[in-house]
PDB file of N, CA, C, O and CB in Angstrom:
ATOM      1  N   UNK A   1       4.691  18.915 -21.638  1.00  0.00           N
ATOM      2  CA  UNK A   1       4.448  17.603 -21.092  1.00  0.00           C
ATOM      3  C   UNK A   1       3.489  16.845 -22.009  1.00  0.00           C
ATOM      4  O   UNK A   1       2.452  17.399 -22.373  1.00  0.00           O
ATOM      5  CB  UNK A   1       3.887  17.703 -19.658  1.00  0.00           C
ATOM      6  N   UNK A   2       3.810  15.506 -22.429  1.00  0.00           N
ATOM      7  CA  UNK A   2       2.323  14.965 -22.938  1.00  0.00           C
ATOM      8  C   UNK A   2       1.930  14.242 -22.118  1.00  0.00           C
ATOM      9  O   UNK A   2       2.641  13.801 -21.215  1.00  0.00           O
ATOM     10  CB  UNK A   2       2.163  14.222 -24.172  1.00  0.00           C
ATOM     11  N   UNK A   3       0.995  14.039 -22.238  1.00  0.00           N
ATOM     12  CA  UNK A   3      -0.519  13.870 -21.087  1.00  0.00           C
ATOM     13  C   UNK A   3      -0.729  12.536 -21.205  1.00  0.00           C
ATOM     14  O   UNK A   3      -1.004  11.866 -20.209  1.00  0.00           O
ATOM     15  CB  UNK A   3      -2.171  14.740 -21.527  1.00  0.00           C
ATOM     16  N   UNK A   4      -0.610  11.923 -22.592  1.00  0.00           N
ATOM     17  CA  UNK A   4      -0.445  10.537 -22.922  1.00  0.00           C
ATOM     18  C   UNK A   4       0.460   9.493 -22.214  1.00  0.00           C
ATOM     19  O   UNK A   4       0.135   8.437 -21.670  1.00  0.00           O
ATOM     20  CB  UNK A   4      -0.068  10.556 -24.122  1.00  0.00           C
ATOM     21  N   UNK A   5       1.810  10.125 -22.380  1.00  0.00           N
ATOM     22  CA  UNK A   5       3.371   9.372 -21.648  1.00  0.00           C
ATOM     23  C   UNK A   5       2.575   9.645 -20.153  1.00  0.00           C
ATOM     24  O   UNK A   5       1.997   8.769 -19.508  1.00  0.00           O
ATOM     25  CB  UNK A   5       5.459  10.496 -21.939  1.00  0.00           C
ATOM     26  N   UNK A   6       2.685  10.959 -19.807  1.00  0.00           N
ATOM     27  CA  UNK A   6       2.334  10.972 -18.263  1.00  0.00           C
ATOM     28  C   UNK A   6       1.306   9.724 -17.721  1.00  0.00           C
ATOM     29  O   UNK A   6       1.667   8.674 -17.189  1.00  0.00           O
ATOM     30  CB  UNK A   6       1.564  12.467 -17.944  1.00  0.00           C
ATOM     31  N   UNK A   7      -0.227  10.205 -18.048  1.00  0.00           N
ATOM     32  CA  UNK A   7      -1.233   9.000 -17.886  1.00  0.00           C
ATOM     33  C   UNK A   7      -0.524   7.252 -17.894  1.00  0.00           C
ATOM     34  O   UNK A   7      -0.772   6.449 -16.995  1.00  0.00           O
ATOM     35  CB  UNK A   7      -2.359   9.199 -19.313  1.00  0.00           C
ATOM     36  N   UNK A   8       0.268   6.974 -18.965  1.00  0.00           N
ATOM     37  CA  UNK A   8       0.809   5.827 -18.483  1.00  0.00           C
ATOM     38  C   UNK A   8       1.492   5.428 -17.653  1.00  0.00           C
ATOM     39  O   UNK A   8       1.425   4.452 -16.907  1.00  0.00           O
ATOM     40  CB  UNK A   8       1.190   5.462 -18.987  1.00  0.00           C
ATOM     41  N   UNK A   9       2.555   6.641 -17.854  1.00  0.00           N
ATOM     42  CA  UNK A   9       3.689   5.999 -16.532  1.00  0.00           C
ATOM     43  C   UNK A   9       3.176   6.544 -15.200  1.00  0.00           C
ATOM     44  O   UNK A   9       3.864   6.314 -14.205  1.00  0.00           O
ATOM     45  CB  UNK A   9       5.529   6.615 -16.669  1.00  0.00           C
ATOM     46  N   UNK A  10       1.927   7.312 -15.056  1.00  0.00           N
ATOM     47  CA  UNK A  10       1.217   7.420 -13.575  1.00  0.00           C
ATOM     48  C   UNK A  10       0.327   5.940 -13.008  1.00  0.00           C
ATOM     49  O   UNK A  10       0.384   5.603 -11.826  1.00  0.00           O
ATOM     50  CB  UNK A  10      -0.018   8.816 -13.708  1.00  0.00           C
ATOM     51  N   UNK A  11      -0.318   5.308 -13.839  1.00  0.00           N
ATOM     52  CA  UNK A  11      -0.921   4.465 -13.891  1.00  0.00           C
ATOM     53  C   UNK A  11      -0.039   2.845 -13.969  1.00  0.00           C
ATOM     54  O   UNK A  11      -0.633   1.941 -13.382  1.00  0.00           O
ATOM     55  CB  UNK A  11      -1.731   4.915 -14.880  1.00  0.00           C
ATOM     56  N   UNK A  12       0.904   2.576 -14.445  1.00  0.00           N
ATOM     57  CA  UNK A  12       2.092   2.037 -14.702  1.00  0.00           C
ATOM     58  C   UNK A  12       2.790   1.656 -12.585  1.00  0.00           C
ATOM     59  O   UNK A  12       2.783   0.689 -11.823  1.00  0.00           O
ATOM     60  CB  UNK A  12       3.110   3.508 -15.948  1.00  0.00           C
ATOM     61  N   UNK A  13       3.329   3.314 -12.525  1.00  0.00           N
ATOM     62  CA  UNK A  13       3.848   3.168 -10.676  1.00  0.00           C
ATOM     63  C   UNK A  13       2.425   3.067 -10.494  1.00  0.00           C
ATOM     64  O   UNK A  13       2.647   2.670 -11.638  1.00  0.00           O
ATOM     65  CB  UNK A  13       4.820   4.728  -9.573  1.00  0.00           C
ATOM     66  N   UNK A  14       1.246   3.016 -10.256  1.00  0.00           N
ATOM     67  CA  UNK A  14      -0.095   3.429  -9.102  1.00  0.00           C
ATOM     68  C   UNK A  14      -0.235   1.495  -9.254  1.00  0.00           C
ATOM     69  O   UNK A  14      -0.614   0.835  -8.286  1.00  0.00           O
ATOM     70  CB  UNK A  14      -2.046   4.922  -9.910  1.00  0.00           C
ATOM     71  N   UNK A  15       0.155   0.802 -10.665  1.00  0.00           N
ATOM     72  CA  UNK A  15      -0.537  -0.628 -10.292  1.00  0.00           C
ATOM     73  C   UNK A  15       0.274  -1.619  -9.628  1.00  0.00           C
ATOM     74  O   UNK A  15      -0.116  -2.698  -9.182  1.00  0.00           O
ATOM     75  CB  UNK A  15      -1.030  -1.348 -11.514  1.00  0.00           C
ATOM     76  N   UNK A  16       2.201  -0.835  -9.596  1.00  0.00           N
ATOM     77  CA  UNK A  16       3.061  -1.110  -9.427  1.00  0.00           C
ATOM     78  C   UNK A  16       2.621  -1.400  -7.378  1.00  0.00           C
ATOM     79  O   UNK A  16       2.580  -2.382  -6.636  1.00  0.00           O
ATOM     80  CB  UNK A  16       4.086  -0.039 -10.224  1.00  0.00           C
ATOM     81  N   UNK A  17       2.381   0.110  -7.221  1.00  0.00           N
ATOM     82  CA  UNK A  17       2.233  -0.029  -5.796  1.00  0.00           C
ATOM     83  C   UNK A  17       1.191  -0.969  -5.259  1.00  0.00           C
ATOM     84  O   UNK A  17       1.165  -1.798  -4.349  1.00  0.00           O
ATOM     85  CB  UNK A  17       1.976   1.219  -5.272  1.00  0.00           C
ATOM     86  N   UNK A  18       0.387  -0.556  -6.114  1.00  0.00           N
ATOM     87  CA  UNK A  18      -1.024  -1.565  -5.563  1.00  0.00           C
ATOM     88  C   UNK A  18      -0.734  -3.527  -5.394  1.00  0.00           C
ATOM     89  O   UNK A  18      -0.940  -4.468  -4.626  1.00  0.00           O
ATOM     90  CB  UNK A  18      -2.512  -1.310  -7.125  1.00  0.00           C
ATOM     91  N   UNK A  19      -0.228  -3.241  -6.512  1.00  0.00           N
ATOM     92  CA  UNK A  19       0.300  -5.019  -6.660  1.00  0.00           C
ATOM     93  C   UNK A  19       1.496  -5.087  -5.446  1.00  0.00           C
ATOM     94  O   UNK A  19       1.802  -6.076  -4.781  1.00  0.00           O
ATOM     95  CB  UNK A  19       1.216  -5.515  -8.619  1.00  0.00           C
ATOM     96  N   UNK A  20       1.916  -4.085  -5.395  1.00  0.00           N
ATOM     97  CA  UNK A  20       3.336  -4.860  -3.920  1.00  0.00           C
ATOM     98  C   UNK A  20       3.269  -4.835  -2.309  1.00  0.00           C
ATOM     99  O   UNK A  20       3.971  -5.213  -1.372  1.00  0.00           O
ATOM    100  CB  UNK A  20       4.929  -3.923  -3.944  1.00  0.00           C
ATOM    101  N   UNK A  21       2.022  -4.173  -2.508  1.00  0.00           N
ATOM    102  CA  UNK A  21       1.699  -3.631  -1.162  1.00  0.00           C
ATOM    103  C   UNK A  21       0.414  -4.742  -0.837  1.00  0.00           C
ATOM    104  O   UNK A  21       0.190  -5.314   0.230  1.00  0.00           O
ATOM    105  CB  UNK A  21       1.235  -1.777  -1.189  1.00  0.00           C
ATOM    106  N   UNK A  22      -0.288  -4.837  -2.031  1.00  0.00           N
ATOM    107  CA  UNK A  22      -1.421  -5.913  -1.382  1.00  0.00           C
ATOM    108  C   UNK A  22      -0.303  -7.097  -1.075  1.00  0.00           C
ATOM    109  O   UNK A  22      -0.652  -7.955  -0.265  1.00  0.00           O
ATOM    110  CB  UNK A  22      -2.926  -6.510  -2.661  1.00  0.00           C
ATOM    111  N   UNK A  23       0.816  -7.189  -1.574  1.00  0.00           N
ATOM    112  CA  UNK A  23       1.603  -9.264  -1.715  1.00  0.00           C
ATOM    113  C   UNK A  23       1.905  -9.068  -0.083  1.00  0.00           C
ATOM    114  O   UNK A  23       1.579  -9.979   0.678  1.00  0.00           O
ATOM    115  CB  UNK A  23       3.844  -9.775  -3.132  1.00  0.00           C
ATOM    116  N   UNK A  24       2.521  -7.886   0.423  1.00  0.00           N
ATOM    117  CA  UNK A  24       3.316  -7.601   1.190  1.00  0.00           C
ATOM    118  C   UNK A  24       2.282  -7.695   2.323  1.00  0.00           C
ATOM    119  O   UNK A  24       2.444  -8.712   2.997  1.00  0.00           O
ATOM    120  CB  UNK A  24       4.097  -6.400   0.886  1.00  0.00           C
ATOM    121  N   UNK A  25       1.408  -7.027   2.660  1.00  0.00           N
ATOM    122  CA  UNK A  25       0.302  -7.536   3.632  1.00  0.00           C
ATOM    123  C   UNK A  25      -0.006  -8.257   3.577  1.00  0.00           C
ATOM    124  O   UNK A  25      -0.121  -8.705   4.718  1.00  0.00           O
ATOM    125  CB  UNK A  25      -0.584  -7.227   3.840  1.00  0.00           C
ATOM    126  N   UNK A  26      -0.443  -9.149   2.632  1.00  0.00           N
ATOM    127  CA  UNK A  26      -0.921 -10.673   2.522  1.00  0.00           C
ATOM    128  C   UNK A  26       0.170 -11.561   3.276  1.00  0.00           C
ATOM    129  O   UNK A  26      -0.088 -12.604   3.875  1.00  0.00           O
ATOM    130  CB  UNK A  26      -1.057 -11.199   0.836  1.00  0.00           C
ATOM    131  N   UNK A  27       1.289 -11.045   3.165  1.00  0.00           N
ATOM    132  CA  UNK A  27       2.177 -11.945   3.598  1.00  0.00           C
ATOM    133  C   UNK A  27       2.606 -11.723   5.440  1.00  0.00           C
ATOM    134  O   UNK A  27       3.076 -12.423   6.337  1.00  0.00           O
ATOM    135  CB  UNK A  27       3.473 -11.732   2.508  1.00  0.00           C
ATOM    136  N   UNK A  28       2.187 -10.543   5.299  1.00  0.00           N
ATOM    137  CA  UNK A  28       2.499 -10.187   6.988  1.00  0.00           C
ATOM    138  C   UNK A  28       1.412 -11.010   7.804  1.00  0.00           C
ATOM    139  O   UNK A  28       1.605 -11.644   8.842  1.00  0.00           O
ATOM    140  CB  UNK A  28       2.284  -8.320   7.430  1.00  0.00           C
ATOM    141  N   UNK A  29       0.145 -10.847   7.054  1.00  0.00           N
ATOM    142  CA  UNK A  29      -0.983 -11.054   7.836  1.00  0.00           C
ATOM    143  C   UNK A  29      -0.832 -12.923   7.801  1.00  0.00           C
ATOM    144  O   UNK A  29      -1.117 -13.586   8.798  1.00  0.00           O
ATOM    145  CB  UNK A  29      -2.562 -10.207   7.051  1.00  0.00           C
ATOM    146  N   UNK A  30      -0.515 -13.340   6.948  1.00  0.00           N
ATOM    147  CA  UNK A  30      -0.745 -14.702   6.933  1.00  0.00           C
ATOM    148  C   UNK A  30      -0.031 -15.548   7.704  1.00  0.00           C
ATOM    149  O   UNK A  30      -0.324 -16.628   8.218  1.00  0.00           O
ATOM    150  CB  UNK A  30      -0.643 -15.116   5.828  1.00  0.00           C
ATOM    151  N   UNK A  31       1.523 -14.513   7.706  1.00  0.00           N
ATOM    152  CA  UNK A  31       3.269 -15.380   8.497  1.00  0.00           C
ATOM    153  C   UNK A  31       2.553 -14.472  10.328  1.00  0.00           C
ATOM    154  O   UNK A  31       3.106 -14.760  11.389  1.00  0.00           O
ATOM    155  CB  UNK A  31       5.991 -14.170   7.396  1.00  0.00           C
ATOM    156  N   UNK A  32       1.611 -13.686  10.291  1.00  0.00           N
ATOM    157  CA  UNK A  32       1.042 -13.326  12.174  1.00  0.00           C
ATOM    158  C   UNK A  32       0.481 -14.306  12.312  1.00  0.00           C
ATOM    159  O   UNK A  32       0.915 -15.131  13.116  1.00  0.00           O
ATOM    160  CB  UNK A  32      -0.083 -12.021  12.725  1.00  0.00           C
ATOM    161  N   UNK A  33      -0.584 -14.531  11.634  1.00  0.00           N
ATOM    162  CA  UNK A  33      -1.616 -15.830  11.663  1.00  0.00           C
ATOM    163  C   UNK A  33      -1.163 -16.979  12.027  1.00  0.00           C
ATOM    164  O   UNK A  33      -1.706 -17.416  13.041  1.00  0.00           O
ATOM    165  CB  UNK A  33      -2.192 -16.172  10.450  1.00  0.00           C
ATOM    166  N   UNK A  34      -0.134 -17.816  11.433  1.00  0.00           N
ATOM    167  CA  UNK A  34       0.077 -18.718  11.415  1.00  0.00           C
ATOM    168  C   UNK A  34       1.551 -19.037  12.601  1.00  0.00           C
ATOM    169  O   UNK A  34       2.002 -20.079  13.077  1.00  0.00           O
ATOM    170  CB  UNK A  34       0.026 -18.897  10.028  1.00  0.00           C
ATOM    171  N   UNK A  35       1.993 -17.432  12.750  1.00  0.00           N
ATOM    172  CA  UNK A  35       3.225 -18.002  14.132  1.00  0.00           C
ATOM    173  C   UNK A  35       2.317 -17.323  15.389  1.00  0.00           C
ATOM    174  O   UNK A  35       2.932 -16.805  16.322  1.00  0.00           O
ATOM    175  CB  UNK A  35       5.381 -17.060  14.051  1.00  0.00           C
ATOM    176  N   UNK A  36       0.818 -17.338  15.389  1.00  0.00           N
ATOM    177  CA  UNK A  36       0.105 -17.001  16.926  1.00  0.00           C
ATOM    178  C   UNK A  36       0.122 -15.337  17.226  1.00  0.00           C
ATOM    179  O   UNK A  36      -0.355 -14.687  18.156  1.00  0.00           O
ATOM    180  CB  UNK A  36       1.123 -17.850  18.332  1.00  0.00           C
ATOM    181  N   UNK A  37       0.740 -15.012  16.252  1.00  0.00           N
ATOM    182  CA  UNK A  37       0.713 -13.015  16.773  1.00  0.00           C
ATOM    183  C   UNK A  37      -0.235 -12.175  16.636  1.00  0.00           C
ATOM    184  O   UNK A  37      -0.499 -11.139  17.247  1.00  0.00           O
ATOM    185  CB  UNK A  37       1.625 -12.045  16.052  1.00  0.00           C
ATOM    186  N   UNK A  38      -0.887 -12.871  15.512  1.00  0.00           N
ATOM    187  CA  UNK A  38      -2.227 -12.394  15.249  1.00  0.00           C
ATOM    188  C   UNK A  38      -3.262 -13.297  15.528  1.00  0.00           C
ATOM    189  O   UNK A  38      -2.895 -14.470  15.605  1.00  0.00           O
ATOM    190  CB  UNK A  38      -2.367 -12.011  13.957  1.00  0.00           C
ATOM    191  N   UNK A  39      -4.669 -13.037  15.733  1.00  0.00           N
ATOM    192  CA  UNK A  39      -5.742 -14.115  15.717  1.00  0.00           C
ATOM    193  C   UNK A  39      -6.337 -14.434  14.696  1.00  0.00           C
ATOM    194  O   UNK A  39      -6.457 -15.616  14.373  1.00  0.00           O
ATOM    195  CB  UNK A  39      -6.668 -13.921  16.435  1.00  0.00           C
ATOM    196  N   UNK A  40      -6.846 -13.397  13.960  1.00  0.00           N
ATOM    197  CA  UNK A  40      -7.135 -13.005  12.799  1.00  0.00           C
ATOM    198  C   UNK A  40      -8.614 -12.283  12.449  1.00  0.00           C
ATOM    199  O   UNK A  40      -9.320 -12.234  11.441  1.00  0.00           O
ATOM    200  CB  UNK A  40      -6.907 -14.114  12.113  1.00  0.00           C
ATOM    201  N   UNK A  41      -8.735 -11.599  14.199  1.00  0.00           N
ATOM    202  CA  UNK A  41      -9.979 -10.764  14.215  1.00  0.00           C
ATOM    203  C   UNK A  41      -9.464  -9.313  14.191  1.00  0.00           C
ATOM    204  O   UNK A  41     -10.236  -8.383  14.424  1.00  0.00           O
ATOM    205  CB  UNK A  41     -10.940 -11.062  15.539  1.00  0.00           C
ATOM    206  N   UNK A  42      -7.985  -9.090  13.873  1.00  0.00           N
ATOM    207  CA  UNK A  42      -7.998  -7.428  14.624  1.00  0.00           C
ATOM    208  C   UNK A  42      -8.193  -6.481  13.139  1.00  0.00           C
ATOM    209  O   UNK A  42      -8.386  -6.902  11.999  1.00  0.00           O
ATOM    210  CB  UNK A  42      -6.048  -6.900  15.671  1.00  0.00           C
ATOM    211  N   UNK A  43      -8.091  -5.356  13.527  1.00  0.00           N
ATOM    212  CA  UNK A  43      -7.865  -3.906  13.082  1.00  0.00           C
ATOM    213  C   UNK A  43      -6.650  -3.881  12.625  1.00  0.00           C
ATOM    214  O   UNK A  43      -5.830  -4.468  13.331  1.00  0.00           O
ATOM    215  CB  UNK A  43      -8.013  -2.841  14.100  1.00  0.00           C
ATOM    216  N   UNK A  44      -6.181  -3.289  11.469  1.00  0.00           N
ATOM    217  CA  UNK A  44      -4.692  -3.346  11.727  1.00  0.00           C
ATOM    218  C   UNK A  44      -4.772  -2.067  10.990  1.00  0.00           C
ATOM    219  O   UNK A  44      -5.625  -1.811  10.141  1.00  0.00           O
ATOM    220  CB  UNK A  44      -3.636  -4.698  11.165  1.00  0.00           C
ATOM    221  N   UNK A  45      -3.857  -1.313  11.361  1.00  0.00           N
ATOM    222  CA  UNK A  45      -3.544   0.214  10.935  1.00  0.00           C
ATOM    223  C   UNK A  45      -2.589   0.042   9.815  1.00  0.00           C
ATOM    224  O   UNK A  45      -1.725  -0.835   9.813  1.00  0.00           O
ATOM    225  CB  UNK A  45      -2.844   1.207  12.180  1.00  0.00           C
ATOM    226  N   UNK A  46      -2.749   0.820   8.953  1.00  0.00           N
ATOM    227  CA  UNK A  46      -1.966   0.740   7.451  1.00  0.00           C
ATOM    228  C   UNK A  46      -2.100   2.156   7.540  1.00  0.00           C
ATOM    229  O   UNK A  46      -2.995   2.839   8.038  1.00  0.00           O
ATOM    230  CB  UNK A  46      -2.684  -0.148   5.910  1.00  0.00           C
ATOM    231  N   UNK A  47      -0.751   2.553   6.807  1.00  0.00           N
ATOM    232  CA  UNK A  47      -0.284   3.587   6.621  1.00  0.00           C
ATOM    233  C   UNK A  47       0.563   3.453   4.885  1.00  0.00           C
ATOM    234  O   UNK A  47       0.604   2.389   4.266  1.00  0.00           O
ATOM    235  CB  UNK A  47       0.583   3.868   8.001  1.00  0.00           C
ATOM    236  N   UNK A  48       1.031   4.481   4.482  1.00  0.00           N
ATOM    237  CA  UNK A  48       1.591   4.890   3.298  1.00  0.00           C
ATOM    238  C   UNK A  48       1.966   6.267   3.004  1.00  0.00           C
ATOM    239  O   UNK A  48       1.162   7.162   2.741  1.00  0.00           O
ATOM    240  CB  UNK A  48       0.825   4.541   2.424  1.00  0.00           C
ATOM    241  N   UNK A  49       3.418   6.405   3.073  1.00  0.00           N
ATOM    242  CA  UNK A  49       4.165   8.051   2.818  1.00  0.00           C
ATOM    243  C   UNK A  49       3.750   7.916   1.643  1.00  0.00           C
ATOM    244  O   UNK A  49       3.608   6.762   1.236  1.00  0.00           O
ATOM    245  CB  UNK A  49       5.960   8.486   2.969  1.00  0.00           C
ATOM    246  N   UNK A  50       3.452   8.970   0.805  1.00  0.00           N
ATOM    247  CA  UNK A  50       3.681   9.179  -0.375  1.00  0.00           C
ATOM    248  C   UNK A  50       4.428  10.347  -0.334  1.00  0.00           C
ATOM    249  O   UNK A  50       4.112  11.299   0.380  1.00  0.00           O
ATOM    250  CB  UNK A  50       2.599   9.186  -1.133  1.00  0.00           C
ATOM    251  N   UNK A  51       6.078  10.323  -1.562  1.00  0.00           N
ATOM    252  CA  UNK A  51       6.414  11.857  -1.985  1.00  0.00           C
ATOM    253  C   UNK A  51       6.480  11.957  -3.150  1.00  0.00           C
ATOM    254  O   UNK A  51       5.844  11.114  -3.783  1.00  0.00           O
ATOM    255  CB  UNK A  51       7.587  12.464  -1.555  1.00  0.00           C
ATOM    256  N   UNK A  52       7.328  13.098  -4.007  1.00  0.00           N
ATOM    257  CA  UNK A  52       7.249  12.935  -5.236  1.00  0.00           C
ATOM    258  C   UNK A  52       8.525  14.040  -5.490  1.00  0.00           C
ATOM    259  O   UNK A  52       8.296  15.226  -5.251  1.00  0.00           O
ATOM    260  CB  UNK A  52       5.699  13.171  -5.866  1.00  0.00           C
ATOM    261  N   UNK A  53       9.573  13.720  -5.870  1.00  0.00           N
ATOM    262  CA  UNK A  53      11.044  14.314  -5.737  1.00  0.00           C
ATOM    263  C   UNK A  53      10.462  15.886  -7.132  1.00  0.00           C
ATOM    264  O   UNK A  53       9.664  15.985  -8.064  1.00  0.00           O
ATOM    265  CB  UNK A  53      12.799  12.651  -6.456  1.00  0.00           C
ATOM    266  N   UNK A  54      11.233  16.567  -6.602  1.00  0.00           N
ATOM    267  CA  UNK A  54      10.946  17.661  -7.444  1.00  0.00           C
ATOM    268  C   UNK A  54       9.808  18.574  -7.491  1.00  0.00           C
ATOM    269  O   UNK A  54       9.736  19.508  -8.290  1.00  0.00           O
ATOM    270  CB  UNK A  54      10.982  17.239  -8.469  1.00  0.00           C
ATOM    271  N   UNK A  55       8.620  18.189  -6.325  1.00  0.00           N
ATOM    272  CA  UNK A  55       7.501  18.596  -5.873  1.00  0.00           C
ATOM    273  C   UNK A  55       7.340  18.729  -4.063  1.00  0.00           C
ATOM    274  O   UNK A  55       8.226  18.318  -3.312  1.00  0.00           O
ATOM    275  CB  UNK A  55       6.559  17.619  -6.546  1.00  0.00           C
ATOM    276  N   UNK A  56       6.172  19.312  -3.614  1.00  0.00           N
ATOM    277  CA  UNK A  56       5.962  18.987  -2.777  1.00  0.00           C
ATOM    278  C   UNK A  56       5.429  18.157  -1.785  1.00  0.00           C
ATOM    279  O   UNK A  56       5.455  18.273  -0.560  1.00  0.00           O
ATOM    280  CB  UNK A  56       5.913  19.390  -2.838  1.00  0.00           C
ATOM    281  N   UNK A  57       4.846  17.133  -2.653  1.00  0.00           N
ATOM    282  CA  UNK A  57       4.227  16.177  -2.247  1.00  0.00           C
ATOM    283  C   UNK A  57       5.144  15.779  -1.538  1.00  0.00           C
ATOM    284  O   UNK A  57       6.339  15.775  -1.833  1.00  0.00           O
ATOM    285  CB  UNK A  57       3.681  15.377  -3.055  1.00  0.00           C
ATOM    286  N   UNK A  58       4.517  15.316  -0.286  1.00  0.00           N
ATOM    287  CA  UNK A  58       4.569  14.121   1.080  1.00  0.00           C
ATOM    288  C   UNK A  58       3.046  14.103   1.719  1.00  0.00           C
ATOM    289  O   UNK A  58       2.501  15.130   2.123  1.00  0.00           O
ATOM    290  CB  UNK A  58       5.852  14.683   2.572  1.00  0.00           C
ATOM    291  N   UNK A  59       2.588  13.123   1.745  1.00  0.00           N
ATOM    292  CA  UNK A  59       1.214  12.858   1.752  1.00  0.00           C
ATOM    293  C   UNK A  59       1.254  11.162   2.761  1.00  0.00           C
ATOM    294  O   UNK A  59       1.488  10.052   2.282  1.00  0.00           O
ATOM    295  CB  UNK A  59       0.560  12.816  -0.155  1.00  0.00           C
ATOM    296  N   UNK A  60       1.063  11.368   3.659  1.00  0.00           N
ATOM    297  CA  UNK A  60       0.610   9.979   4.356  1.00  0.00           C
ATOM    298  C   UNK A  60      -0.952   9.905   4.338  1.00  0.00           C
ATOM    299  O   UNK A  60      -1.926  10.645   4.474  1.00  0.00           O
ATOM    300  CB  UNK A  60       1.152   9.870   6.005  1.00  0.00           C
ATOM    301  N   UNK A  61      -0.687   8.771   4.126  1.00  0.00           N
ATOM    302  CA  UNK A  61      -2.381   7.971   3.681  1.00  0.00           C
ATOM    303  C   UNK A  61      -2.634   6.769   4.488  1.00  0.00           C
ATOM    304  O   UNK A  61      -1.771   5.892   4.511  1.00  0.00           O
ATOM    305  CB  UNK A  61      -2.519   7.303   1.922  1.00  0.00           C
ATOM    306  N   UNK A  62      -3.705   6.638   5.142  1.00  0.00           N
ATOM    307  CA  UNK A  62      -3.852   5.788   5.998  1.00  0.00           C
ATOM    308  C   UNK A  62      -5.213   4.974   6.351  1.00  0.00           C
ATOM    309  O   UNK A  62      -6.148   5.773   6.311  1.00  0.00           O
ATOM    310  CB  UNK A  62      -3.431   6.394   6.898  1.00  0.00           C
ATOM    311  N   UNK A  63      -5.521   4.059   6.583  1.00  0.00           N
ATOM    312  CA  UNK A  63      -6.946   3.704   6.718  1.00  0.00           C
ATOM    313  C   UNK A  63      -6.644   2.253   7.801  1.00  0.00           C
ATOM    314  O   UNK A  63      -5.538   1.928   8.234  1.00  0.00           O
ATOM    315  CB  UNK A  63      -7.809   3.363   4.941  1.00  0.00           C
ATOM    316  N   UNK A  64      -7.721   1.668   8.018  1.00  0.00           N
ATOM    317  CA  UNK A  64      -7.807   0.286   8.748  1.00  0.00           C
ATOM    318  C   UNK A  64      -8.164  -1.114   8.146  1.00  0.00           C
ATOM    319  O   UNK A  64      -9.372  -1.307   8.009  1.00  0.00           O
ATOM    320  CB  UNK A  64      -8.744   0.439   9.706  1.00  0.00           C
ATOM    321  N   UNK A  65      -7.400  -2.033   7.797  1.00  0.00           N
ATOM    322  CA  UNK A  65      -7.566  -2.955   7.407  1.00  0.00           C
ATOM    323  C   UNK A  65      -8.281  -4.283   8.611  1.00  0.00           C
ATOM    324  O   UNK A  65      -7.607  -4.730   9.539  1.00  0.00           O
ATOM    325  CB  UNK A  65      -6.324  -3.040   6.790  1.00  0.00           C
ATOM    326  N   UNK A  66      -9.149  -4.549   8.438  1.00  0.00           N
ATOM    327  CA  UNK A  66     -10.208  -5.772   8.952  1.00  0.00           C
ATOM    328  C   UNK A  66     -10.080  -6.958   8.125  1.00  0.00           C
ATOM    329  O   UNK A  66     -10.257  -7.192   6.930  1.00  0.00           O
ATOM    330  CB  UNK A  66     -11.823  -5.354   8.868  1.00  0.00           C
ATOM    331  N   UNK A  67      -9.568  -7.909   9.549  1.00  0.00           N
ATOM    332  CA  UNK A  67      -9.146  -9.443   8.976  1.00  0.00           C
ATOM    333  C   UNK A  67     -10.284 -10.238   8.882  1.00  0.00           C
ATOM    334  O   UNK A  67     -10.466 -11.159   8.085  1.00  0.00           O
ATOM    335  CB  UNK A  67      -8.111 -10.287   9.915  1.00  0.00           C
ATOM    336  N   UNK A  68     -11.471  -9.592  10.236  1.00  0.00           N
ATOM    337  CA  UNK A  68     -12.461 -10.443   9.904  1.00  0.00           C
ATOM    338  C   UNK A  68     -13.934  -9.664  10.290  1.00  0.00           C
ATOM    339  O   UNK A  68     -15.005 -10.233  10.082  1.00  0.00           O
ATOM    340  CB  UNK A  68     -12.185 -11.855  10.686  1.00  0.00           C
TER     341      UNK A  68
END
């Protein structure tokens, strides 16, 4: 394996996710906000499967996102 290729293309998917997942909440939270579903004081539970084909990884990851 080189460690070089790996490090990129790990870092490469990790900014991939980060960038689509922040647009994608931004967009949930803003289209609740604005059609009354949300207020924009709650908790909101976030979650994320992670797997990885050819391994064993499945890993859910989860924390609480605060609107205000």
């Amino acid at each position: 394996m080189d460690e070089d290729v790996f490090n990129i293309q790990l870092r490469k998917f990790l900014k991939k996710v980060g960038i689509q997942s922040q647009r994608e909440i931004e967009q949930a939270v803003r289209t609740g906000v604005a059609s009354g579903k949300l207020d924009g004081t709650e908790v909101l539970k976030a979650s994320v499967q992670l797997k990885l084909s050819g391994t064993e990884v499945d890993v859910m990851i989860e924390d609480d996102i605060k609107l205000s």
